[in-house]
N, C-alpha and C positions, 0 to 999 in steps of 0.2 A: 910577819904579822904585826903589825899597829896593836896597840893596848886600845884595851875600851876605854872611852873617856867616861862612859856613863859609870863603870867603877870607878875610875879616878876620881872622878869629881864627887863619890860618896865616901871613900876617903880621905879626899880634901876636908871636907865638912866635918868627921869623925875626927879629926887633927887639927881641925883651925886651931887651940888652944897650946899645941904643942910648940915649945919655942923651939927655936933654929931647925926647922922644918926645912928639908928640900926636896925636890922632884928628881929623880935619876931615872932616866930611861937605859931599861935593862933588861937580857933575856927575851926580846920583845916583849915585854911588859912594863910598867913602870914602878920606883922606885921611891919608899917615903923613907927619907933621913932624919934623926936627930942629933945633933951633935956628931957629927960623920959616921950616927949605926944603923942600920937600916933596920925600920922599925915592923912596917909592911909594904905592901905593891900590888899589884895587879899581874896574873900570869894568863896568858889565852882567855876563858870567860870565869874564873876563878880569882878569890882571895887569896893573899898572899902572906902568913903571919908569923915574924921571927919570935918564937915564945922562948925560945932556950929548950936547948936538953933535957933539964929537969921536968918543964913545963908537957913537954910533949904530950904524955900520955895521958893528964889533967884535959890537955886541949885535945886530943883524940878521940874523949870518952865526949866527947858532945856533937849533938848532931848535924850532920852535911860536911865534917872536917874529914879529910885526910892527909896521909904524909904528904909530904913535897918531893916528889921526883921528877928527876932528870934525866930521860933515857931509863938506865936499869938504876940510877944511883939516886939512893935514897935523900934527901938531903937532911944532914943530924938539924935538932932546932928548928925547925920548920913545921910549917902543917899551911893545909890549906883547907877554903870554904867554896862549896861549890853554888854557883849559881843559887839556889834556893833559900841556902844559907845566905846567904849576902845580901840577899833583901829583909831580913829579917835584924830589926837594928839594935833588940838585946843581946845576938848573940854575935855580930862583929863588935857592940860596944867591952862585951867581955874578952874575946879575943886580944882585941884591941890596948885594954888594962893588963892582958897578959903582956904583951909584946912591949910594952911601953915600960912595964914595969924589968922585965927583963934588962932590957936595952939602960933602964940608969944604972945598973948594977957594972955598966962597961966605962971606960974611958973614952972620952972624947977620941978624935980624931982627926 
C-alpha cells in the first residue's frame, strides 16, 4: 500500500522549518528525518509520531492517538493519530513539538 500523499504533504508543511529534513519511504508509509532520527511519517490513513518513551503516555492522554503497532508488537516511543486527529492542526502541531523535541535530545546519524 502507497502512503497517502495528502498526509505527507501536511507534514511537509508542519516541518518546512525543520533543518536537514528528509523523506524515507517505509513500512508502506512515509518517513520524516532529522539529522538521520525519524521525527514522524505516515502509516496506512494515520499519523505517525516518534515522542520517546517517556513522552508516550503525555501523548496518549490526548485525543484520536494511539500506540503504534505492528502485527501484535507494540512499538516503545511511538504513538499514532487517526484520521480525525490529523486534521486538526493544534493537535498534530503539538505532537509534532513532542517528537521534534524528543529527537534533539538523540545524536545525529
Amino acid at each position: 500500500m502507497a502512503h497517502d500523499e495528502g498526509l505527507a504533504e501536511t507534514l511537509r508543511s508542519d516541518l518546512a522549518a525543520v533543518p536537514e529534513l528528509r523523506e524515507i519511504a517505509m513500512f508502506g508509509g512515509l518517513c520524516f528525518t532529522s539529522r538521520g532520527n525519524m521525527v514522524c511519517g505516515t502509516f496506512r490513513d494515520h499519523g505517525l509520531y516518534r515522542v520517546g518513551k517517556a513522552q508516550v503516555p503525555r501523548a496518549l492522554s490526548l485525543p484520536h492517538t494511539g500506540p503504534m503497532t505492528m502485527g501484535e508488537r507494540t512499538m516503545g516511543g511511538f504513538v499514532t493519530l487517526d484520521p480525525d486527529g490529523f486534521a486538526d492542526d493544534t493537535l498534530r502541531e503539538h505532537l509534532t513539538r513532542l517528537a521534534l523535541a524528543f529527537v534533539a535530545t538523540l545524536d545525529p546519524k
